[in-house]
N, C-alpha and C positions, 0 to 999 in steps of 0.2 A: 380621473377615473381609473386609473391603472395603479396596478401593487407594484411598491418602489423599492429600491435594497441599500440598506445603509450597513455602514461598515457593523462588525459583531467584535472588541477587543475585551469581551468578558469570556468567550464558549470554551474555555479551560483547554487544556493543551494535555495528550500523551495519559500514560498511566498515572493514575489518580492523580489528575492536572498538573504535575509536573513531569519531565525527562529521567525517573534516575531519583526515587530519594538517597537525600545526602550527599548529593552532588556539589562539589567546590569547587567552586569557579568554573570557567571554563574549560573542562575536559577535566574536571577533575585536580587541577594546577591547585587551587586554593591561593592563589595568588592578587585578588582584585582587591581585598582590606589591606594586604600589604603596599599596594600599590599607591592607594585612596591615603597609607598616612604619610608615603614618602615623599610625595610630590610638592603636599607645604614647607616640609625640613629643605626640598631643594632647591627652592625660592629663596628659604631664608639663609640655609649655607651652600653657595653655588657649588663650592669644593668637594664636595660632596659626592658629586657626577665622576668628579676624575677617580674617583677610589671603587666605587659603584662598576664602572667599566672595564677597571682593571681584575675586579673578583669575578664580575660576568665571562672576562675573557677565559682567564683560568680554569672555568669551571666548562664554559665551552669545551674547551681543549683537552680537558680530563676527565669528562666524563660521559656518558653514553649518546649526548648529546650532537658530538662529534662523528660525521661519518667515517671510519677509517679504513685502512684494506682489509684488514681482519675482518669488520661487517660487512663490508662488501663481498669479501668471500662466502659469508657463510649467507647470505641473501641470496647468494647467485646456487649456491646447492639445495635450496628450496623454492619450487616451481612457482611463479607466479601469473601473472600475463592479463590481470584485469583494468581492460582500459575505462579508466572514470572521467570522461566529458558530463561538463553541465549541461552543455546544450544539447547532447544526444540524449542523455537520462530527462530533459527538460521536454521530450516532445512524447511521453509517455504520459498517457491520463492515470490523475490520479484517484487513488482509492477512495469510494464513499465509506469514510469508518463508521462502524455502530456507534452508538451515542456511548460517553463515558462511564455512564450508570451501566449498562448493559450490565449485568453479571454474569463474569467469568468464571473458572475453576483456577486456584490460586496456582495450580500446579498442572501442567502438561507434560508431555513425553510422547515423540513420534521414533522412539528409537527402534521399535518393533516394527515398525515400515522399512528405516531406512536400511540401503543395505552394507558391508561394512567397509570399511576407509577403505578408498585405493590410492594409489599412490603415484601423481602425475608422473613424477623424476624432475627433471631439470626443462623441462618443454612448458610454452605458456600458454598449459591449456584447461587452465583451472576455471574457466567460465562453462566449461563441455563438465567438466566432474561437478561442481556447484549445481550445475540448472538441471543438467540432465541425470546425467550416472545418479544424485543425490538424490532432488530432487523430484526429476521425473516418478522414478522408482516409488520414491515415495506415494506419489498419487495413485498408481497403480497397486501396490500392496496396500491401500486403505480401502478401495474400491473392490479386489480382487478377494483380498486379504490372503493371499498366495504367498512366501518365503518369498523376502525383499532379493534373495543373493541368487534364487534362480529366476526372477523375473528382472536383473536390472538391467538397464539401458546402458547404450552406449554412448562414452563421452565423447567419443572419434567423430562418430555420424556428425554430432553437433559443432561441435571444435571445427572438424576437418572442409566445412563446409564456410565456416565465416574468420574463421582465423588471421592474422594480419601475415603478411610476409612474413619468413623466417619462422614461423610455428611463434611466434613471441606475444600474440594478445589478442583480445576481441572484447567487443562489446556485449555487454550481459543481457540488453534489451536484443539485440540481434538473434540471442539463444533464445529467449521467449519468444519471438514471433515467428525461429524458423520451429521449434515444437508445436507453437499453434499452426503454423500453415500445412508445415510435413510433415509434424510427427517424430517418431524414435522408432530405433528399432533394436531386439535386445544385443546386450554387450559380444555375447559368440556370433553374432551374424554380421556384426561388425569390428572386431579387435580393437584396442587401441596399440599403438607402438608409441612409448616416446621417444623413438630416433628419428620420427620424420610423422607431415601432417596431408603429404604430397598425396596420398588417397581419395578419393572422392565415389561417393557411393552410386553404383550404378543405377538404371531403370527401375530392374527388380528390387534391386535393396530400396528404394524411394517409393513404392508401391504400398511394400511391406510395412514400410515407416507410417504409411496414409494410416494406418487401422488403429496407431496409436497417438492422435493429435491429440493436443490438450485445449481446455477452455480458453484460454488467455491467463493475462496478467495484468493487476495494476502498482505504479509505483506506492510505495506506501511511505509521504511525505504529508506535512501540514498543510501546505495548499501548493496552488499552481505555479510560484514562485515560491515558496520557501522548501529549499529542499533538506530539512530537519527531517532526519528518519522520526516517523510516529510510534511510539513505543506501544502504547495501547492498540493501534491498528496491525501491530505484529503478537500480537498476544489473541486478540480477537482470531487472525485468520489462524494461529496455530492452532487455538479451540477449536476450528473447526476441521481439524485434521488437515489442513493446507500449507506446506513450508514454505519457507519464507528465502528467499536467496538473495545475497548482501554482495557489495562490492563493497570495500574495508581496505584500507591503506594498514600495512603489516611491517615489521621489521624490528629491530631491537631485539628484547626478550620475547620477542614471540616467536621468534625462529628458534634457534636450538637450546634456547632456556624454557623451553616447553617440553622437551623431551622427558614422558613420564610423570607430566603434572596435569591432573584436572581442572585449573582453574588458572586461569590468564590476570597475574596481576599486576599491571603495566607500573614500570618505575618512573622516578621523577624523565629522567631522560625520552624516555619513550612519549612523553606527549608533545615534544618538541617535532614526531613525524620526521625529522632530517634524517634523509636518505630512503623513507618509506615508501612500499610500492603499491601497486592497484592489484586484488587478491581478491578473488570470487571463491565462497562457501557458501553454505547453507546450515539453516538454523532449524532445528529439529527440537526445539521445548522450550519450556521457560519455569522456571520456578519464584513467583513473588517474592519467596521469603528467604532466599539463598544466604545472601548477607544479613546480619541486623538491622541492616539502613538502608537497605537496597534487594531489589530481586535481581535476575542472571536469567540468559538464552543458554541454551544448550548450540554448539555449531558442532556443523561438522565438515572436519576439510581435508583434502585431498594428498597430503604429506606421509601415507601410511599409516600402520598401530603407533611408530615410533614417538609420532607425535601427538602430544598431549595425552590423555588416556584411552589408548587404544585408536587412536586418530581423530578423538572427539576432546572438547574442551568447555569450561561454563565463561561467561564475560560477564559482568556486569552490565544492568541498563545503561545508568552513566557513561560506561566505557565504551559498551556498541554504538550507542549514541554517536561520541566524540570519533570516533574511529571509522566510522561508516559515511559511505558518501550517498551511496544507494541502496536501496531495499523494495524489492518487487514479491509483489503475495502472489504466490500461482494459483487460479480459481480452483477449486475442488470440484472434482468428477462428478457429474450428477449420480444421483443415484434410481434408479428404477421403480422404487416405490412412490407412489403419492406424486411423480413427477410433474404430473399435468395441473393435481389440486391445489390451485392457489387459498391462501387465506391470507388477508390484506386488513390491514387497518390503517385509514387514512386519518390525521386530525391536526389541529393547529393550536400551538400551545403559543400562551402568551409569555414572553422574554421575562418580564418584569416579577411577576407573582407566578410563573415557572408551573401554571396551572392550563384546563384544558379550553379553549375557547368553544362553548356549545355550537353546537351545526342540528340542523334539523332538513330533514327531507321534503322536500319538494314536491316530489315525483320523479318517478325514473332514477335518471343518474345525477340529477339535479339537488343540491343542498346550498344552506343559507345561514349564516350566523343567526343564533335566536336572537340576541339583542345587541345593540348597533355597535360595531368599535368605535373607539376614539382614530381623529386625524391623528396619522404619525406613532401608532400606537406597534409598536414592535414585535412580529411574532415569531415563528419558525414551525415548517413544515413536520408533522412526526409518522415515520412511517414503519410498520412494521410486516415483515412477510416471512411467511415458512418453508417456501424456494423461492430459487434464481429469479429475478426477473427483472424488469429494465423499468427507471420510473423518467417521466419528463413533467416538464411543468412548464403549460404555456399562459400571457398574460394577454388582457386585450387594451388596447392603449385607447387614447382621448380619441384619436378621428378611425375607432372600429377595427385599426390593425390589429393583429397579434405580433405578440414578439415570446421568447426564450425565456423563460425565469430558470429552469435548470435544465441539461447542465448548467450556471452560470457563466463558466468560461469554457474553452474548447478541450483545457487542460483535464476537467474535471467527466468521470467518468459515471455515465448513469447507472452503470450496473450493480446490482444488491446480491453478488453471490454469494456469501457469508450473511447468514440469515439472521433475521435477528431486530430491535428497535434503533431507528436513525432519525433523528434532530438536525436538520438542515434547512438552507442552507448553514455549513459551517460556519465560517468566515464572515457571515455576512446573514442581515435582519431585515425580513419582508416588514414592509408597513403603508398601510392604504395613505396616499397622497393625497391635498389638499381639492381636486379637484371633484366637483359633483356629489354625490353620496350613496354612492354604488359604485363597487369594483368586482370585476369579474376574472377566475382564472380559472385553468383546466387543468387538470392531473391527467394520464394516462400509463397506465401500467402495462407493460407489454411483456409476451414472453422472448420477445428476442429482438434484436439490438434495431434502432429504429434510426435512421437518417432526421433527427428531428431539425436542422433546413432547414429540408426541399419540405418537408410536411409543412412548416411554417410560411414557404413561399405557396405553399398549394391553400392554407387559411387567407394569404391577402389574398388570394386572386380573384374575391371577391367581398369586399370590405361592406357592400352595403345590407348583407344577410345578418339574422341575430348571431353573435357569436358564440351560444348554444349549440345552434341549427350547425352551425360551421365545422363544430366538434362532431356532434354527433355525426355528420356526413363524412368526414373526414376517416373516420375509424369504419364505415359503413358496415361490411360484412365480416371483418374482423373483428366485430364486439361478439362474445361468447352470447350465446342464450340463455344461460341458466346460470345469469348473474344473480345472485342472494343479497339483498340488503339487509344489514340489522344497526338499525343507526340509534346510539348511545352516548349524545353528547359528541361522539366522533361518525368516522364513517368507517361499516365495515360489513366485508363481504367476502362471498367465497366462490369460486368458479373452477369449472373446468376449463382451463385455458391452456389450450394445446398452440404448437408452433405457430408463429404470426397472429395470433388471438391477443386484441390490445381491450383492456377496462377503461372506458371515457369516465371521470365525473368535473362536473361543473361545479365550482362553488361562488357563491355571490356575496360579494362581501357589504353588508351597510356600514354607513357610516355615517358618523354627525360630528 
C-alpha cells in the first residue's frame, strides 16, 4: 500500500548535467589518461617507479607545489580565517534546487547591489566581510534598491560575535544563523578595526540589528552527504537576486598573482592546495559563456581594490567547483507585492518517458491517477510555485500509519524560496509498492516552515480514521478558504495564503 523510494542515479548533476564544461580530471589536473596508461608500463617495467619518483620529487621542490617561506609570507599578509569542517557544514539543510531545465539567463551580475571591496588586513575575519559586509548588503540593496555603500552592514557585528580566539577564524554557517536570529546593523554604528575583535555589540546596537534579520540559508551541495558545490543551484539563486557566499581554500597565485587581474587562473601547482587556507567570499554573478568551454562566477572578496579588479575576480565553474568546500544561498528578501498569492502546480511525472502522469479530481482536495500505474513504476514529484513556501510530503503505510516521504532526510530542506519548477525527490524515485492496489499520500504546501514530526506523530495518534479524514483534520483551520482548483492532467490552484495557512491535497494512487 505505501509509495516507496528507490535510488535516482540518472537525475543529471549541476549546470547542464555536468560540474564545469571541459573540465579535466579532477580539479582540472587532466591527469587520469595519463595515469590509466602508466600503470600497465609499470607492471611491465618495475624500474620505471624509481625514475618516476625521483622527477615527482624534483618537481615538488621547485615548483609552486612546495610550500616555502616566501608563500608563507605572503599568505600571512592576506586575511584569511575561514574554518571549513565537514561535520559543521554537514548539519546545515540542504537546498531544494529547481529542476535543470528551469531556464536561466545565461548571464547575471549583482555588482549594482554589492557594495565595494573592503579590506579585512591581516585579521581572520573574512566570514563577517563574505556573509555580511557582502552579502547581507547585498540583500538589502535589491530589496531597497538604496546605494549598496551607504546601506552596508557591518562585518564586526558578525565577526566579533562568533570569531575564534585570537581574532583568527569562524565558521560561515555561524554567520548565517547569527543574521537570521539577530540581524546586522549598518557598518557606522558599528566599525570594524582590524587590530583587535575584542568588541561586542551592546543591548542597543543588538536591538538595532533585530530590524535587519534575514530569511535563512541553505547549503547549496548535491545531496545530504555529498558535499559537491552544485553549480546549477548557484546560478539559479543568483537569478534570483540572492548571493551566494563560498568557503574556498586559497593560496598560491591567488594571493598577490592576482593583483590587478580579473580572472583567476590557477596553475599546475595550485591544485595540489599544499599549504592552502579556509577563505570566505561571496559570489555576486555568473556568466555561462565566459570561457569557450566553460562559464565563470563573479566573487567578491575582502583584500581591497588591490586585488583582482578592483577587489572583484571571475573563477571558472570547474575551478570554484574544485576549490570550494562550502557554498550557502542566502534566501532572498520577500517582497511586498503578491506576497500572500500563491500559485501552485502540483503533478507527478513518470521517470521513464519523462511525461505527465494524468490526475483527475475527486472532490475537494482530493485527486487520483486517471489510469492505474504499473507495480514499481518510477516517478518523481514536479512542483512549481510563484512565492516562498514550504512543501511536505506525507505517505500512509500497510497498517494505516503515516510516515515522511519529504523532506526525505533531516538533511534536506523543504523550503522553495527561489521560485520556480522542482522535480524531486532528487536523489531518489517514488514508485507504488507491490502491495494491495491503492496507495495513498499527501502533499501540503504551507507558508511557513512546519515541524513535520510532531505533525506526523499527531497523524498516527489515531491509525484507525481514513487517512484523508486525517489530513484534512490535521491542517483543520489552517486550510485557506478560497482554494481554486483548476486540474489539467496535474494539479493546480491558487490561494490567498497568509502566515500559518497550509494547502492539504490527497492523491491516490491505483495500481495493477
Amino acid at each position: 500500500m505505501p509509495i516507496r523510494m528507490s535510488d535516482d542515479n540518472d537525475s543529471g548533476r549541476g549546470w547542464g548535467g555536468n560540474q564545469g564544461r571541459g573540465s579535466g580530471g579532477d580539479g582540472g589536473g587532466g591527469g587520469f589518461p595519463l595515469i590509466g596508461w602508466l600503470i600497465p608500463l609499470l607492471f611491465r617495467y618495475p624500474k620505471l617507479l624509481i625514475v618516476l619518483l625521483l622527477v615527482g620529487g624534483i618537481y615538488y621542490f621547485t615548483q609552486k607545489g612546495c610550500s616555502g617561506p616566501a608563500q608563507k609570507q605572503e599568505r600571512n599578509s592576506y586575511g584569511t580565517g575561514a574554518t571549513l569542517d565537514p561535520a559543521v557544514y554537514d548539519k546545515n539543510e540542504v537546498f531544494a534546487a529547481l529542476d535543470n531545465g528551469e531556464p536561466l539567463p545565461e548571464k547575471v551580475s549583482l555588482e549594482k547591489f554589492a557594495p565595494p571591496p573592503g579590506d579585512q588586513g591581516e585579521q581572520g575575519s573574512c566570514v563577517g566581510w563574505g556573509s555580511t559586509y557582502c552579502g547581507r548588503t547585498v540583500l538589502e540593496s535589491v530589496i531597497t534598491h538604496q546605494d549598496p555603500d551607504k546601506i552596508k552592514f557591518s562585518p564586526a557585528f558578525t565577526y566579533n560575535q562568533i570569531g575564534a580566539n585570537g581574532c583568527q577564524g569562524a565558521y560561515i554557517t555561524d554567520a548565517v544563523e547569527l543574521m537570521t536570529s539577530r540581524g546586522a546593523v549598518p557598518y557606522e554604528e558599528f566599525p570594524y578595526s582590524a587590530g583587535s575583535c575584542a568588541q561586542k555589540p551592546d543591548e542597543h546596537v543588538l536591538q538595532d540589528a533585530s530590524k535587519f534579520k534575514m530569511r535563512g540559508g541553505n547549503r547549496l551541495s548535491f545531496g545530504g552527504d555529498d558535499y559537491t558545490v552544485d553549480v546549477n543551484a548557484m546560478r539559479q539563486n543568483l537569478a534570483h537576486n540572492a548571493p551566494v557566499i563560498i568557503g574556498m581554500a586559497v593560496g598560491g597565485t591567488f594571493m598577490g598573482a592576482m593583483e590587478g587581474k580579473d580572472v583567476w587562473m590557477p596553475d599546475q601547482g595550485d591544485y595540489s592546495k599544499n599549504g592552502f587556507g579556509g577563505h570566505c567570499m561571496c559570489v555576486i554573478g555568473y556568466d555561462d559563456n565566459f570561457f569557450k568551454d566553460d562559464g565563470a562566477f563573479l566573487i567578491q572578496n575582502s583584500w581591497g581594490a588591490k586585488w583582482g579588479k578592483n577587489g572583484r575576480a571571475w573563477i571558472s565553474y570547474k575551478d570554484l567547483v574544485y576549490f570550494t568546500n562550502e557554498a550557502y544561498g542566502i534566501d532572498p528578501m520577500p517582497s511586498t507585492v503578491n506576497e500572500t498569492k500563491l500559485q501552485c502546480a502540483i503533478g507527478m511525472v513518470d521517470r521513464e518517458s519523462n511525461t505527465d502522469i494524468v490526475l483527475k479530481n475527486k472532490g475537494q482536495n482530493i485527486y487520483a491517477t486517471a489510469s492505474p500505474m504499473k507495480i514499481g513504476q518510477k516517478f518523481k514529484m514536479k512542483i512549481t510555485n510563484n512565492i516562498e513556501c514550504y512543501v511536505y510530503i506525507f505517505g500512509k503505510e500497510t497498517d494505516n500509519s503515516a510516515y515522511v516521504l519529504f523532506p526525505y532526510t533531516p538533511k534536506h530542506s523543504a523550503y522553495c524560496g527561489i521560485t520556480g519548477t522542482r522535480l524531486f525527490p532528487r536523489d531518489y524515485n517514488m514508485e507504488p509498492d507491490k502491495l494491495g492496489n491503492k496507495d495513498y499520500f499527501a502533499v501540503l504546501v504551507s507558508k511557513t516552515r512546519l515541524d513535520y514530526k510532531a505533525l506526523n506523530e499527531k497523524l498516527n495518534a489515531d491509525k484507525t480514521s481514513d487517512f484523508s479524514k486525517r489530513i484534512m483534520n490535521l491542517v483543520g483551520e489552517n486550510k485557506p478558504e478560497d482554494v481554486n482548483f483548476d486540474s489539467n492532467n496535474s494539479i493546480s490552484f491558487n490561494a490567498e495564503i497568509k502566515r500559518g495557512g497550509i494547502v492539504p491535497i490527497v492523491i491516490e494512487v491505483d495500481k495493477r
